[in-house]
C-alpha positions in Angstrom: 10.1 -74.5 183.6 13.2 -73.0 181.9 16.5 -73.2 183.9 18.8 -70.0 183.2 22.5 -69.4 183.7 23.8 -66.2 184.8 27.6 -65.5 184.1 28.9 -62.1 185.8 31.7 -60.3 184.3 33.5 -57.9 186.6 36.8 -55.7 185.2 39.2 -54.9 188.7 41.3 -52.8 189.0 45.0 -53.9 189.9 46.1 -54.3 193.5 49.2 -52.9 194.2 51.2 -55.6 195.8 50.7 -59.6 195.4 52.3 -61.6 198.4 54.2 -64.4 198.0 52.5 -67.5 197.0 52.7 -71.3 198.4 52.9 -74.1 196.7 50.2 -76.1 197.5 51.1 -79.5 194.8 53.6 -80.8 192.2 53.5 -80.1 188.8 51.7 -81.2 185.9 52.6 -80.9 182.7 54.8 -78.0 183.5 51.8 -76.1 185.7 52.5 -74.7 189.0 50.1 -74.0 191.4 50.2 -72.1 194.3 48.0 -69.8 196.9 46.9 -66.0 197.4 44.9 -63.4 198.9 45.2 -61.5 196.4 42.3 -61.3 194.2 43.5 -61.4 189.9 44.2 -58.0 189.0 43.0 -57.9 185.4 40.1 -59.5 185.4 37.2 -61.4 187.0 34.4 -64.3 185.7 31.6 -65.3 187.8 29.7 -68.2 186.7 26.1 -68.8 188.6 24.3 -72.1 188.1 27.6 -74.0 186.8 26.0 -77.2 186.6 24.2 -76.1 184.0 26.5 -75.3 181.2 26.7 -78.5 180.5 23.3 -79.7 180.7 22.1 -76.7 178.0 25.2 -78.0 175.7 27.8 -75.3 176.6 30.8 -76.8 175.7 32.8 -73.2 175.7 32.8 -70.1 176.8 34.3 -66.9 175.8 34.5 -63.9 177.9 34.2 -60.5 177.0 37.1 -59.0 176.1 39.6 -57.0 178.4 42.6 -54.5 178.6 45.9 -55.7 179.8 49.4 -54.5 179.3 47.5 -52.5 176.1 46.0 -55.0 174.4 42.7 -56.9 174.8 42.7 -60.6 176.0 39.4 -62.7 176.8 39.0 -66.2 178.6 37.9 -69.3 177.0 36.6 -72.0 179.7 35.6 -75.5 178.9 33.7 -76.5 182.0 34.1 -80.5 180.5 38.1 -80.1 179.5 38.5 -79.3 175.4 37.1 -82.1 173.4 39.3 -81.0 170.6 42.2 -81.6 171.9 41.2 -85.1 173.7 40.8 -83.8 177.1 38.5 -85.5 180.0 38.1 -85.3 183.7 39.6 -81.6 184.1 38.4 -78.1 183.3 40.5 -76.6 180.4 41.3 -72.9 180.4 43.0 -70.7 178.0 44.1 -67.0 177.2 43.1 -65.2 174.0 44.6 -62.2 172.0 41.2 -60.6 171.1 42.6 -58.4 168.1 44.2 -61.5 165.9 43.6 -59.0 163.0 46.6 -56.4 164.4 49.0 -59.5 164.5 48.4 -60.2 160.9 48.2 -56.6 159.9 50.8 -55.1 161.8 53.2 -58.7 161.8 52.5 -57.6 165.7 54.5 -60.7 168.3 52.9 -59.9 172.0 55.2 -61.4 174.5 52.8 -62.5 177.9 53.2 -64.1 181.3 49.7 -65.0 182.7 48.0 -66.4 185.6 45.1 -67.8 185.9 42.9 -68.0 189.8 40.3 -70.0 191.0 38.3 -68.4 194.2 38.2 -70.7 197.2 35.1 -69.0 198.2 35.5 -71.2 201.9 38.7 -69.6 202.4 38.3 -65.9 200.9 42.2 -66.9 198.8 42.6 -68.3 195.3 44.3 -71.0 193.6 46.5 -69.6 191.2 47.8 -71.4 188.1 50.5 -71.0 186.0 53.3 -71.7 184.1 56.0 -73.5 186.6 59.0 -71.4 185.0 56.8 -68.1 184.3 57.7 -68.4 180.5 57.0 -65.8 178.2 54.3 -67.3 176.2 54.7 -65.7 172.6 51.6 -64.4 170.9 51.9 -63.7 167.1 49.5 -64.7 163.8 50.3 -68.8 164.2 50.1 -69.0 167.8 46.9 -66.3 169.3 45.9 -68.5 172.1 47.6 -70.3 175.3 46.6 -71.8 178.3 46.3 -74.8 180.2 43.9 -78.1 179.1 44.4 -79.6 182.4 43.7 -76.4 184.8 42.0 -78.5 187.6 40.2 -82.1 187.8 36.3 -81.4 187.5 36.2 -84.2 191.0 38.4 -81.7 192.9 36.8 -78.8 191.2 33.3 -79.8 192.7 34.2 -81.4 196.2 32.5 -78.5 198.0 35.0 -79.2 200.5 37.9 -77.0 198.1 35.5 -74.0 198.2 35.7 -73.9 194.5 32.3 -73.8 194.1 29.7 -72.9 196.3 25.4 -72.8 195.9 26.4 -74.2 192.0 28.3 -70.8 191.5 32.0 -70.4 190.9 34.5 -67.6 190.0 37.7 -67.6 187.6 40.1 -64.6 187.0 43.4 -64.1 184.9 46.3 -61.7 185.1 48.4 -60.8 181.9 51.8 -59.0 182.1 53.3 -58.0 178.8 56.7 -58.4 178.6 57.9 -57.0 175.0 56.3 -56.4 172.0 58.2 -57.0 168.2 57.4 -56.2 164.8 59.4 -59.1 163.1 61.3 -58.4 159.7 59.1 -59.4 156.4 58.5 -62.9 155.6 57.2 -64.6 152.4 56.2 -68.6 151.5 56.9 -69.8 148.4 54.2 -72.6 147.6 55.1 -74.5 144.2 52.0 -76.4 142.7 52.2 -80.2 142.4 50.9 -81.4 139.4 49.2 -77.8 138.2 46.3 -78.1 136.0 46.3 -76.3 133.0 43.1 -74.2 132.1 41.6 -72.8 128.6 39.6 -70.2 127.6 38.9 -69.0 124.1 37.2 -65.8 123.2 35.3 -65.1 119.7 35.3 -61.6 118.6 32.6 -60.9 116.1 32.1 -57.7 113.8 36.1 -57.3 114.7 36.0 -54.7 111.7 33.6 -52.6 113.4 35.6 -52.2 116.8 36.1 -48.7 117.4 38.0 -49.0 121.0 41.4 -48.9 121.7 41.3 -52.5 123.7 39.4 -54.7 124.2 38.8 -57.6 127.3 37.5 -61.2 127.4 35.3 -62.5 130.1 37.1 -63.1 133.2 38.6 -67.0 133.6 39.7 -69.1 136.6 43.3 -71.1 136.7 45.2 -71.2 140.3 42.3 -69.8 142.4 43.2 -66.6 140.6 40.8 -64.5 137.4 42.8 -63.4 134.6 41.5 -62.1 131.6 42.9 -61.5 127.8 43.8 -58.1 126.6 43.8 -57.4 122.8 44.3 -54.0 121.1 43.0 -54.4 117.5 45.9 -51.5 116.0 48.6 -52.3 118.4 50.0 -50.6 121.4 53.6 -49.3 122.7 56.2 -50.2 119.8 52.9 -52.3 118.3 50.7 -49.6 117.6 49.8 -49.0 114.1 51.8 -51.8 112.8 50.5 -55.0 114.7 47.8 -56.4 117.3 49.2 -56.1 120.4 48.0 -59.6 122.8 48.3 -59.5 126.4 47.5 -62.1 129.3 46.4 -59.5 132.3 45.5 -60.2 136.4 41.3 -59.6 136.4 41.5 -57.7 139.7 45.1 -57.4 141.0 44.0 -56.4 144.4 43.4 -59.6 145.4 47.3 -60.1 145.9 48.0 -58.5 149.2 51.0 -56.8 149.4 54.3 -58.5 148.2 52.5 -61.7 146.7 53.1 -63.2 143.3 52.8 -65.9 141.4 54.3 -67.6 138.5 51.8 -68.6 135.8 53.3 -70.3 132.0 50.8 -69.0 129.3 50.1 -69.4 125.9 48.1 -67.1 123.9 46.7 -68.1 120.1 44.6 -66.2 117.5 43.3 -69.6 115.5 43.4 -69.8 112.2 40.4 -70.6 111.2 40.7 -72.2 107.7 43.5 -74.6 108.2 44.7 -74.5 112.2 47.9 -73.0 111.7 47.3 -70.8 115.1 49.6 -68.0 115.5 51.0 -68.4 119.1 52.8 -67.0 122.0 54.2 -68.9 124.7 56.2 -67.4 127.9 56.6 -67.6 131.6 56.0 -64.3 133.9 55.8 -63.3 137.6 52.5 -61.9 138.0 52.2 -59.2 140.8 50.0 -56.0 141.6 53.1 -54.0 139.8 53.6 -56.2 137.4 49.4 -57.2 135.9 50.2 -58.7 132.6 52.5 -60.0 130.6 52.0 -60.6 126.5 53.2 -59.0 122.8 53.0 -56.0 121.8 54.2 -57.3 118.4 52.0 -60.5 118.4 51.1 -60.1 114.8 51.5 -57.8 112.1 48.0 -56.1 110.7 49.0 -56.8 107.2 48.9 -60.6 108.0 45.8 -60.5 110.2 43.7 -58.9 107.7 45.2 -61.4 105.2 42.0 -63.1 103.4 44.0 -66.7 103.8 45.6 -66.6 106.8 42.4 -67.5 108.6 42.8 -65.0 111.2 39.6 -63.2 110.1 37.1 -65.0 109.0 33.1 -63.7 108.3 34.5 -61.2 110.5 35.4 -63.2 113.4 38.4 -63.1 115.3 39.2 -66.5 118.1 41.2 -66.0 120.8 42.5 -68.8 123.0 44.7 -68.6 126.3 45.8 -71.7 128.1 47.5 -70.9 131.4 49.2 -72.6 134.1 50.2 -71.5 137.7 53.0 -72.9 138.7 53.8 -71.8 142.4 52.7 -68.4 144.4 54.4 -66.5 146.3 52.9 -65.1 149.6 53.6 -62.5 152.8 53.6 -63.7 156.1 
């Protein structure tokens, strides 16, 4: 025989008018508790067969989601207290801002008071708990969730005597008042890398004679969790063209900076000489960012030396290419 739990959603709408409640004990950990008739005006969770959450391994639930002061909210109960966060003997129960991607989009801060209510089904009233000083509890993209990991002890909570739960079946609401709403100023992190690892990529051109394009690309290469990829233009480009190669160090796909981010990479490009090692190099430093994708020469090296049987640039035809790059620190929107 299969056992089955039933859980029972219900969106209210508001009462007009909440009477005063009583407090009925002290606090704990800041938590005030008091008593109503008034049933939560936001929203409602009915939970049949209770018992057996835990038996079927339900550590957590989370509610649907609902609409509150404009935005959407949903419930997260712990029926065993939040293991995560070391908590026994009590029922832990918290408050979630449903749309976390608006508060990292829009930089979007929701300021909230809350309740949350326990039905003392005996009685027809509700245990309502909340915050003793009614603080505004700040939601923004670090902090999306609040609540309360001691919201009863589970032996209170199932003395039938409370009311709390009756025939295994139980019912928990919340109300949410939003109190302001801010759109803070930009913000950026600067994250320098400790002990950055340099990384090298070389790129053989063959039949380099034969190139009939105006550019050409190496194979996209990884160095701090970021593709870049070598630029060469075999008759120049800008105040280059026509005179020398032109040798850039370019972003592989610069969308993958959101909006504002950098970071600072130290590069070295080389065109190897072939015969006797005396590379041709470049070395600089350069903020990389979706308006600014590469850095390099356009002057790296003049054609008349390229082409130069004993430079070694060109050998049988083939031209190598090396790029060793470093990333140094990134720079980030928050």
């Amino acid at each position: 025989m299969f056992h089955t739990i039933k859980l029972c959603l219900k969106l209210l709408s508001c009462s007009k008018s909440v009477p005063m409640a009583t407090q009925v004990s002290d606090n704990l950990e800041e938590v005030e508790r008091s008593i109503s008739e008034a049933a939560p005006c936001h929203y409602v969770l009915k939970i049949q067969s209770f018992s057996l959450l835990a038996k079927n391994g339900i550590e957590k639930y989370e509610s649907g989601e609902f609409q509150a002061g404009g935005y959407k909210w949903k419930l997260v109960l712990y029926p065993n207290g939040n293991r995560s966060r070391n908590v026994k003997e009590y029922l832990s129960l918290y408050l979630v801002f449903a749309d976390v991607g608006s508060l990292y989009r829009q930089g979007l801060e929701v300021h909230a008071v809350f309740r949350f209510f326990l039905l003392d089904q005996s009685k027809d009233e509700y245990l309502v708990v909340h915050d003793a000083k009614e603080n505004n509890r700040r939601f923004h993209r670090l902090k999306h969730q609040w609540g309360f990991d001691q919201l009863i002890p589970i032996r209170t909570f199932n003395d039938v005597s409370n009311g709390y739960i009756l025939d295994d079946t139980c019912v928990f609401g919340a109300e949410v008042f939003v109190t302001k709403e801010t759109r803070p100023g930009r913000a950026e992190c600067l994250s320098v890398v400790k002990d950055a690892i340099s990384c090298k990529h070389v790129w053989r051109i063959e039949n380099f004679s034969k190139l009939d394009s105006e550019y050409l690309e190496s194979n996209a290469f990884f160095s701090g969790d970021q593709k870049w990829k070598i630029q060469l233009y075999p008759k120049g480009r800008r105040h280059g063209s026509g005179t020398h190669i032109s040798l850039y160090l370019a972003l592989e796909d610069s969308s993958t900076l959101t909006d504002g981010a950098k970071m600072f990479a130290e590069f070295t490009l080389r065109i190897q000489d072939q015969l006797q090692s005396r590379h041709i190099a470049g070395k600089v430093n350069h903020w990389f960012s979706e308006s600014s994708q590469e850095s390099g020469w356009a002057k790296f090296v003049s054609l008349a030396y390229f082409h130069h049987t004993g430079t070694g640039c060109l050998v049988k035809d083939v031209c190598v290419v090396e790029a060793e790059v470093i990333v140094h620190a990134v720079a980030s929107t928050l």
